[in-house]
VOGU-3710 file (C-alpha; in Angstrom, 3 decimals, decimal comma):
1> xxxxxxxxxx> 0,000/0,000/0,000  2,818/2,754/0,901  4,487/1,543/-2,675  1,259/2,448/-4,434  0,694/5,490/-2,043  4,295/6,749/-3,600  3,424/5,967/-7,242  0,249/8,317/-6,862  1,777/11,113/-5,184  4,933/10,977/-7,576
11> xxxxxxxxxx> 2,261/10,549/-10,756  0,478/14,017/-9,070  3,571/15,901/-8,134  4,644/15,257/-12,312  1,355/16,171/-14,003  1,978/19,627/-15,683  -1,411/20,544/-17,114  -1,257/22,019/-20,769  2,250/22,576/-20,656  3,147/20,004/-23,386
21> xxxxxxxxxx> 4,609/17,789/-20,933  3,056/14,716/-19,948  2,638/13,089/-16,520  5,007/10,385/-15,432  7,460/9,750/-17,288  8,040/13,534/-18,363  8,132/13,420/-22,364  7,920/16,108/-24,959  9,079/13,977/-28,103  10,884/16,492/-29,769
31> xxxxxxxxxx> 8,244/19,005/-29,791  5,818/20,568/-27,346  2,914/18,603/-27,828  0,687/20,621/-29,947  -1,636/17,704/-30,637  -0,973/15,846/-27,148  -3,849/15,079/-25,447  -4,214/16,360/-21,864  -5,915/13,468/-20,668  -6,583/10,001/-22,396
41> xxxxxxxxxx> -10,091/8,587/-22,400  -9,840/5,803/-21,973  -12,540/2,042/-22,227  -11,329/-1,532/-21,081  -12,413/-3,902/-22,891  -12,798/-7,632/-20,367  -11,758/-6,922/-16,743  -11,012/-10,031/-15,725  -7,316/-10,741/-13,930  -5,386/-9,126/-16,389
51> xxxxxxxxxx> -7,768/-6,175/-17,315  -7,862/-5,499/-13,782  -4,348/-4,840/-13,153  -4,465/-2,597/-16,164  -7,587/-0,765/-14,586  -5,983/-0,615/-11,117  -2,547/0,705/-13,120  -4,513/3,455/-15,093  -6,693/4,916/-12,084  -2,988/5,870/-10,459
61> xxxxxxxxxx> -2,691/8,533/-13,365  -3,930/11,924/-13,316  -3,764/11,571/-17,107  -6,227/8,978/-17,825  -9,696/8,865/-17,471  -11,476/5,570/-18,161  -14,636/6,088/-19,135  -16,187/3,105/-20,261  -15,593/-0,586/-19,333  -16,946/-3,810/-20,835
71> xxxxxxxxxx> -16,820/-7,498/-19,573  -19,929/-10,121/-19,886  -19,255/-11,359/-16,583  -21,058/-9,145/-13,766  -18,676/-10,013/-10,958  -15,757/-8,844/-12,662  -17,707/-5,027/-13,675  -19,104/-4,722/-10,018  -15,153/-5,742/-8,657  -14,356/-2,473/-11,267
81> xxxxxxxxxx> -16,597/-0,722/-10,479  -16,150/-0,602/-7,118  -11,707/0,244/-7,600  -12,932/3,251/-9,955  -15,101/4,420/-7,027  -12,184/4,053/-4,458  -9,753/5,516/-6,387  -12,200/8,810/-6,191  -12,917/8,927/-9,968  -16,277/9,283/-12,506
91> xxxxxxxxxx> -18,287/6,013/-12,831  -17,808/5,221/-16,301  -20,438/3,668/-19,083  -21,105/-0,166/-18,577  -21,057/-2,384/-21,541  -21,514/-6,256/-21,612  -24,990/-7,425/-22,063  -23,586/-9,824/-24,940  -20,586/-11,115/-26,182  -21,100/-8,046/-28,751
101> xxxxxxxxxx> -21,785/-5,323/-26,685  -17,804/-3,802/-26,920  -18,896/-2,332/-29,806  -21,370/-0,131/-28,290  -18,438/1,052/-26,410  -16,252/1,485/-29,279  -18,629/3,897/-30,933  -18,364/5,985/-28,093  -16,802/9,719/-28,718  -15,679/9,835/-25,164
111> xxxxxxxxxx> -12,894/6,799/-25,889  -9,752/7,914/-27,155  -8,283/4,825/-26,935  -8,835/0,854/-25,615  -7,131/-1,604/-23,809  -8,376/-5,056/-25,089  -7,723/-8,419/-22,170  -10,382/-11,118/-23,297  -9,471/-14,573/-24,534  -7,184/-15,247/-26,591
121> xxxxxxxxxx> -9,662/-15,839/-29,917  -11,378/-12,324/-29,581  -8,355/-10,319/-29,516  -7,921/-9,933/-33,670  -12,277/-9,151/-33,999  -11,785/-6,731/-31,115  -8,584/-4,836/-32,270  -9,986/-4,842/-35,987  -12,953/-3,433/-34,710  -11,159/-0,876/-32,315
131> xxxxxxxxxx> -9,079/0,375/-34,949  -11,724/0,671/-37,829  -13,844/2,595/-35,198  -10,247/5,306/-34,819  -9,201/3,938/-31,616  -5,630/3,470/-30,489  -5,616/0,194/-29,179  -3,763/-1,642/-26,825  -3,928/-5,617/-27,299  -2,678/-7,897/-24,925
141> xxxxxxxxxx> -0,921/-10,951/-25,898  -0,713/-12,879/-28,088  -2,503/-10,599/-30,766  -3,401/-13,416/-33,334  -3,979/-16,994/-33,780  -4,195/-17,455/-37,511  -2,147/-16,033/-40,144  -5,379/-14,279/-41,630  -5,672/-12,591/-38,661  -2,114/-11,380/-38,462
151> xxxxxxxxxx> -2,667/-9,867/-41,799  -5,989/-8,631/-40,453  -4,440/-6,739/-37,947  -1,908/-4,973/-40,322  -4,309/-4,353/-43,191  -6,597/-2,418/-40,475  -3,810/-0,384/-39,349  -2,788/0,484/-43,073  -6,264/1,155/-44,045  -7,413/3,028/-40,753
161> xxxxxxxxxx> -4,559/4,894/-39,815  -5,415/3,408/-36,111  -2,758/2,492/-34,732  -1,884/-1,050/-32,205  0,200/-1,824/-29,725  0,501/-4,930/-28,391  0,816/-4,791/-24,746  4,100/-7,601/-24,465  5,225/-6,089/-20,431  8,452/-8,889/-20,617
171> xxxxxxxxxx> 10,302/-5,877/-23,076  10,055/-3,873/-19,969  11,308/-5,995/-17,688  14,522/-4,806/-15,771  17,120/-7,242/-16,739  15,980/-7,250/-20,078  16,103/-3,820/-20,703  19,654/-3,431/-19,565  20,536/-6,733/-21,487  19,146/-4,428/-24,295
181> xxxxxxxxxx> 21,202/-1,878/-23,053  24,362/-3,418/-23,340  23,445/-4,446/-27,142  23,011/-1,017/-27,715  25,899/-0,308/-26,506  27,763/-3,183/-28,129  28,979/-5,014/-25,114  28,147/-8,431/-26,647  29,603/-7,584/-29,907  27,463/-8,536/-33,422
191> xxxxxxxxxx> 24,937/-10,490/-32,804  24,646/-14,261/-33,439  22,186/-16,227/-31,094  19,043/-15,599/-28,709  17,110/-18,391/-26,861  13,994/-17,626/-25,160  10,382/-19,322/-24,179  7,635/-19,230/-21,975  8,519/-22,223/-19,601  6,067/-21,986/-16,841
201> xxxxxxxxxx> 3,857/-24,792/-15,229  0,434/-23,903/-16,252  -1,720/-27,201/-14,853  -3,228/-25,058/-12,162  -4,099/-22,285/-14,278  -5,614/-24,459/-17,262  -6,955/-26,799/-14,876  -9,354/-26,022/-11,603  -11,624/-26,033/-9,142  -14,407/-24,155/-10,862
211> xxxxxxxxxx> -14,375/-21,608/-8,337  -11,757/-20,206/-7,604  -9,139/-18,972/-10,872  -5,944/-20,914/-9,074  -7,352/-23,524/-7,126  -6,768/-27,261/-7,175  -9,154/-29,275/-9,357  -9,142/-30,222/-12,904  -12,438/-28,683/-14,738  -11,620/-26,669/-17,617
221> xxxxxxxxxx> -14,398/-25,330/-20,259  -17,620/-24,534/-18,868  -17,091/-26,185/-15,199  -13,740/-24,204/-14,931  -13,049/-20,242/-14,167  -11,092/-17,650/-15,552  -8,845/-18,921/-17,512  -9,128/-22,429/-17,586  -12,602/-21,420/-19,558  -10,725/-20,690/-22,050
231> xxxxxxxxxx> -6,941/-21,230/-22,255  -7,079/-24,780/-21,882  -9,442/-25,451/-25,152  -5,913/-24,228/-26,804  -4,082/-27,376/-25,253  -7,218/-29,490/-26,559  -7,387/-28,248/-30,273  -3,276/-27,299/-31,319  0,165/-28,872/-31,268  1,592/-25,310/-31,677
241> xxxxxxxxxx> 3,387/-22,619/-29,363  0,421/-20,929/-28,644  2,192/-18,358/-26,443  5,213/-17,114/-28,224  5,483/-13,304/-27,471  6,796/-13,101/-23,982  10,032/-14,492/-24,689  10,295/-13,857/-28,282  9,404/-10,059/-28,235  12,437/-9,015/-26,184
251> xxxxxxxxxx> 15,098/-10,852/-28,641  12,987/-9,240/-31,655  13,508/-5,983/-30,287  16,995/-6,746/-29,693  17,340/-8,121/-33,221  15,653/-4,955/-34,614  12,850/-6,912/-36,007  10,912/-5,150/-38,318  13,314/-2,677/-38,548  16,286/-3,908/-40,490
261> xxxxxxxxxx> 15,839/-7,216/-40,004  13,159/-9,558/-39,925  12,163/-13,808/-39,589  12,453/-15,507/-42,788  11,711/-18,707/-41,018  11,194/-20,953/-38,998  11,500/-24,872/-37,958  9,068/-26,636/-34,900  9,121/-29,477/-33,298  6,374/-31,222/-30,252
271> xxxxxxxxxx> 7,089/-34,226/-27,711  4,271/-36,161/-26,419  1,633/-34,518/-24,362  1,160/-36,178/-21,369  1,706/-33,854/-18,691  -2,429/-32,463/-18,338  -3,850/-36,242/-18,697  -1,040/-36,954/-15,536  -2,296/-33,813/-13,604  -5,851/-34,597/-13,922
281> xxxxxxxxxx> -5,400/-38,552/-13,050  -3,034/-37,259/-9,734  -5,839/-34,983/-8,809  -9,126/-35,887/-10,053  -8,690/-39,914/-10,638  -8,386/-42,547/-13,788  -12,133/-41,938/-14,081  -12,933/-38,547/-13,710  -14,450/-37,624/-17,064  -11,311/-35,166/-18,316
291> xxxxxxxxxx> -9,094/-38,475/-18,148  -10,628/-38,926/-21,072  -9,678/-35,882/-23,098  -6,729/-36,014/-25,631  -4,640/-32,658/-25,747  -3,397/-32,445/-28,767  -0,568/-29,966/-27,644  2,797/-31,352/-26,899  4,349/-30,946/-23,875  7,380/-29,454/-24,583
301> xxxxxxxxxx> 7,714/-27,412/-27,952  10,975/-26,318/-29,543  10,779/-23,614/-32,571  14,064/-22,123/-34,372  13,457/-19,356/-35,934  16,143/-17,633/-38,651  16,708/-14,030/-39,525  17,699/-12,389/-42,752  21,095/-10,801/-40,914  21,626/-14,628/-40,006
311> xxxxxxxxxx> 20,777/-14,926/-36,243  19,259/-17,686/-34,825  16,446/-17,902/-32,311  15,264/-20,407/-30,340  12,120/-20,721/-28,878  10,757/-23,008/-26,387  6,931/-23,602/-25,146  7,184/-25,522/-21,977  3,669/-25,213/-19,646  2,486/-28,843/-19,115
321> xxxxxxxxxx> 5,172/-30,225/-16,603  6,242/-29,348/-13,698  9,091/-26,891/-13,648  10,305/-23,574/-11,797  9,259/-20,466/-14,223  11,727/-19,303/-16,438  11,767/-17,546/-19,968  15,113/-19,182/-20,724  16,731/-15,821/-22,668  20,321/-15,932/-23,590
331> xxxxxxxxxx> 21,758/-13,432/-25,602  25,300/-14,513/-27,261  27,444/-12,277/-29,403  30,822/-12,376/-31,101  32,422/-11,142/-27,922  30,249/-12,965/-25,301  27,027/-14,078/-23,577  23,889/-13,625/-20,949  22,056/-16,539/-19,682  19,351/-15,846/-17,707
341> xxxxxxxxxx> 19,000/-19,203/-15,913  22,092/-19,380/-13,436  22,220/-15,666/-13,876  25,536/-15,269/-15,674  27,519/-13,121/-17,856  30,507/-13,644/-20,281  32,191/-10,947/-21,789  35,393/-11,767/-23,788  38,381/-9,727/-22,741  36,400/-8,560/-19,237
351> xxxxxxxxxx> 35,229/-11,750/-17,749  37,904/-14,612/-16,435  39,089/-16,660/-19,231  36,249/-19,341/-19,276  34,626/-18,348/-16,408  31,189/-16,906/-15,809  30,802/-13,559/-14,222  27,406/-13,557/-11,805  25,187/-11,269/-13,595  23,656/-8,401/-11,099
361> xxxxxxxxxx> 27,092/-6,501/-11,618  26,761/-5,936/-14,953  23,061/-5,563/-14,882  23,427/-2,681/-12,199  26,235/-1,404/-14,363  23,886/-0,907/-17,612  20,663/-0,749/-15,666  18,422/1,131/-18,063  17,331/4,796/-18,064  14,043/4,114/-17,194
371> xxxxxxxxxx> 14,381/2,123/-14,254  17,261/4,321/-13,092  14,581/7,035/-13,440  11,475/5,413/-11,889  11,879/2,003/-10,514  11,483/2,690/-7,463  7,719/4,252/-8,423  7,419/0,904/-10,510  7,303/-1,824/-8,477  3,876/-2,417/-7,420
381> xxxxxxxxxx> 2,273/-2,197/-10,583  2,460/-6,068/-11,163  5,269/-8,245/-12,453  8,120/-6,743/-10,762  7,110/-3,463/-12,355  7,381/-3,946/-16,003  3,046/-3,254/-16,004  3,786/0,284/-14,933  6,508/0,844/-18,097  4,213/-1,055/-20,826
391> xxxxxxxxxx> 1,464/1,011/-19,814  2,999/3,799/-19,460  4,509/3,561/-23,136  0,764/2,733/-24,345  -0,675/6,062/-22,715  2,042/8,666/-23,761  1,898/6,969/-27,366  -1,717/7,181/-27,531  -1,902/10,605/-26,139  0,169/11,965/-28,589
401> xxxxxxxxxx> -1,640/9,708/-31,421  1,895/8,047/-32,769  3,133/4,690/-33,372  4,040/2,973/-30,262  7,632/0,932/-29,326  5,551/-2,489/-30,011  3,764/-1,351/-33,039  1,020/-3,948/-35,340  3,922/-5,286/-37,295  5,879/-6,247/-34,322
411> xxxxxxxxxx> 2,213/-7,556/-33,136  1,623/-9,736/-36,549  5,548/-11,458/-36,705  5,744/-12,317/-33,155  2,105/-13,627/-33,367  2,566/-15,642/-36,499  5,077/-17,889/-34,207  1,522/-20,089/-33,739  0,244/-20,752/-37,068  3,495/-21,542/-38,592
421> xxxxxxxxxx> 4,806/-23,766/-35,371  1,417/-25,247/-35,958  2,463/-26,492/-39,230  5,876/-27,307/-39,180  5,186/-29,296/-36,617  2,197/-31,405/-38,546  4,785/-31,707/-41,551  7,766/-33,471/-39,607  9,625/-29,898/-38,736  9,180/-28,689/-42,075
431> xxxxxxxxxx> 10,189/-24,784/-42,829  7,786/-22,362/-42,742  8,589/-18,865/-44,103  7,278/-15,750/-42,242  5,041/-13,414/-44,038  6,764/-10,297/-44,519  4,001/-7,876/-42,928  6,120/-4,763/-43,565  5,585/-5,493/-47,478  9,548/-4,587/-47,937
441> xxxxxxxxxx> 9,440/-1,753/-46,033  11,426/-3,573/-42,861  14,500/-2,496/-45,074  13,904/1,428/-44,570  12,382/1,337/-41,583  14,658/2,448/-38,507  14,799/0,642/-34,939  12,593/2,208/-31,795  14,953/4,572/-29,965  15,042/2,464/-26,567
451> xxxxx> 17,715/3,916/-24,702  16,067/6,876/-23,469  14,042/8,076/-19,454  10,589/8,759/-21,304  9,295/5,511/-22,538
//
């Protein structure tokens, strides 16, 4: 509570009211803001767990104003409802009579911009929609499921002029950004090899009690809650990565994806899937009537992806077993290395002849401007911090109505890691080639500046 008691009053203490400059963190872009938007209207679109913490994030600035929400499940708009009315600010319009009802909020004058958190095969329809209807909109991940709909996305943006960002919060995480740091800086020399992944034990999130959204149980579907309603019908129905961005989104970025360089392809592979069925035996017994269910998904899934400047990626899915969390990144360069598991450095020249270096040093070392700045006034904003800087990004973009750091192209490639995983792996590991959503224009195009204390 005293963290998020220090967030406000440092938000308040930085708003400077039609001076140009926006509230935390301080940013002029070059200009003084002509056609900056004092305050953001803002609408959430599903306020379940993850639209919450957006909600809760927003209501700290003095430079938002949500004024609409929308979620088809009562308990979650009443639980909103009630933090907008804490928080001392203007009930907003209530949308969610039917699955359809978002777009009654989208034709609102009063929204600026949306945030978009609702399963995983509404986020394309939504963000289309959003962006047809002139809102900037923020889409959480992962932004598509098909290849149609990564196109989708980009042919809305290029028709619309609306612009997308897709809400990935792991490019703002602190390591990371001072991993990206030192690339910048060319501590690592030219680059040669990234691995990264989502590796985190999912059973109890896919699978539970029905009541409550982490509980023990195995009902998924319509006995299950939150996002075992939903997620878990993924597990069912693809052998594919189905959750690619959070560890591939920081390597594109330090790759300059989109932006002199881009995937050309890539090469998947599955293992068995047995780790759900084993859950739901442990926990629910041989005859429990999800025993029965095949999941189609492998357990562990293994994707290399190649670049046209001839880097390598690799990207694992690994949510089925049991296993500590981890996102797996290294980072390796012609003069040296990062691993995030064991928390090690390598630097060629620097770091003991064949000896790892223990990473914090060299993370405080190239710690990047914006935590420097405001980590402090981060943490508390939800994992470790990095909500506060993705959504802080998202607002100071939209208010000034200009492409974001994680625009719709970065959105489409980092997306189109399912479909195409989804293939190779049905044809033996056969290549896939990537779309080229930029049409070409990934050769002009110049890299986000990321090295800056704005956003």
């Amino acid at each position: 509570m005293n963290t998020h008691k220090s967030r406000r009053n440092f938000i308040k203490k930085t708003a400077i009211a039609g001076a140009g400059i926006s509230v935390l963190p301080n940013l002029t872009f070059g200009n003084k803001g002509y056609n900056q938007k004092e305050k953001l209207k803002l609408g959430l679109i599903g306020v379940g767990l993850r639209g919450t913490n957006h909600l809760r994030n927003v209501l700290l600035r003095d430079d938002v104003l949500v004024t609409a929400i929308c979620d088809i499940d009562q308990t979650r708009i009443d639980l909103s409802l009630e933090a907008i009315n804490k928080a001392g600010k203007t009930k907003p319009k209530v949308f969610g009579k039917n699955e359809y009802d978002y777009r009654n909020l989208l034709n609102l004058e009063d929204v600026d911009a949306v945030i978009i958190s609702t399963p995983w095969l509404w986020h394309t329809r939504m963000a289309k929609d959003s962006m047809t209807a002139g809102k900037y909109t923020g889409l959480e991940v992962s932004a598509a499921n098909t290849l149609e709909e990564c196109w989708d996305l980009v042919n809305t943006h290029e028709a619309t002029g609306a612009h997308l960002m897709i809400l990935e919060n792991v490019n703002y995480r602190r390591d990371v950004m001072a991993v990206l740091n030192m690339v910048r800086q060319n501590v690592f020399g030219e680059l040669v090899h990234f691995r990264c992944g989502y590796q985190h034990d999912l059973r109890f999130v896919k699978l539970n009690d029905g009541k409550t959204a982490y509980g023990k149980g195995v009902e998924f579907g319509e006995k299950g809650i939150s996002e075992s309603k939903w997620r878990t019908q993924h597990s069912v129905a693809r052998n594919a990565d189905v959750y690619p961005t959070h560890g591939v989104g920081p390597m594109a970025t330090m790759c300059n994806i989109n932006r002199g360089n881009r995937f050309s392809s890539i090469t998947s592979n599955a293992t068995k899937g047995i780790g759900l069925h084993n859950y739901i035996v442990k926990n629910g017994g041989e005859n429990h009537p999800n025993a029965k269910v095949k999941f189609k998904q492998g357990d562990v899934i293994t994707s290399t992806i190649e670049t046209t400047m001839g880097e390598t990626i690799i990207v694992t899915h690994d949510c089925n077993l049991p296993r500590p969390y981890s996102l797996g990144f290294r980072v390796q360069g012609a003069n040296g290395l990062w691993e995030v598991d064991g928390n090690r450095i390598y630097i060629e020249g620097k770091s003991e002849s064949h000896k790892w270096d223990q990473a914090d040093e060299w993370l405080a070392k190239y710690d990047h401007p914006l935590w420097e700045k405001y980590g402090e006034h981060a943490m508390g904003a939800g994992h470790g911090g990095m909500d506060f800087f993705v959504i802080n990004a998202f607002v100071q973009s939209a208010k000034q109505n200009i492409a974001p750091p994680l625009d719709v192209y970065d959105a489409a490639a980092w997306s189109a890691i399912t479909p195409l995983s989804e293939v190779s792996i049905e044809n033996n590991g056969e290549p896939q080639d990537f779309p080229d959503f930029t049409r070409g224009l990934w050769l002009k195009r110049k890299p986000y500046n990321w090295i800056k204390d704005t956003y």
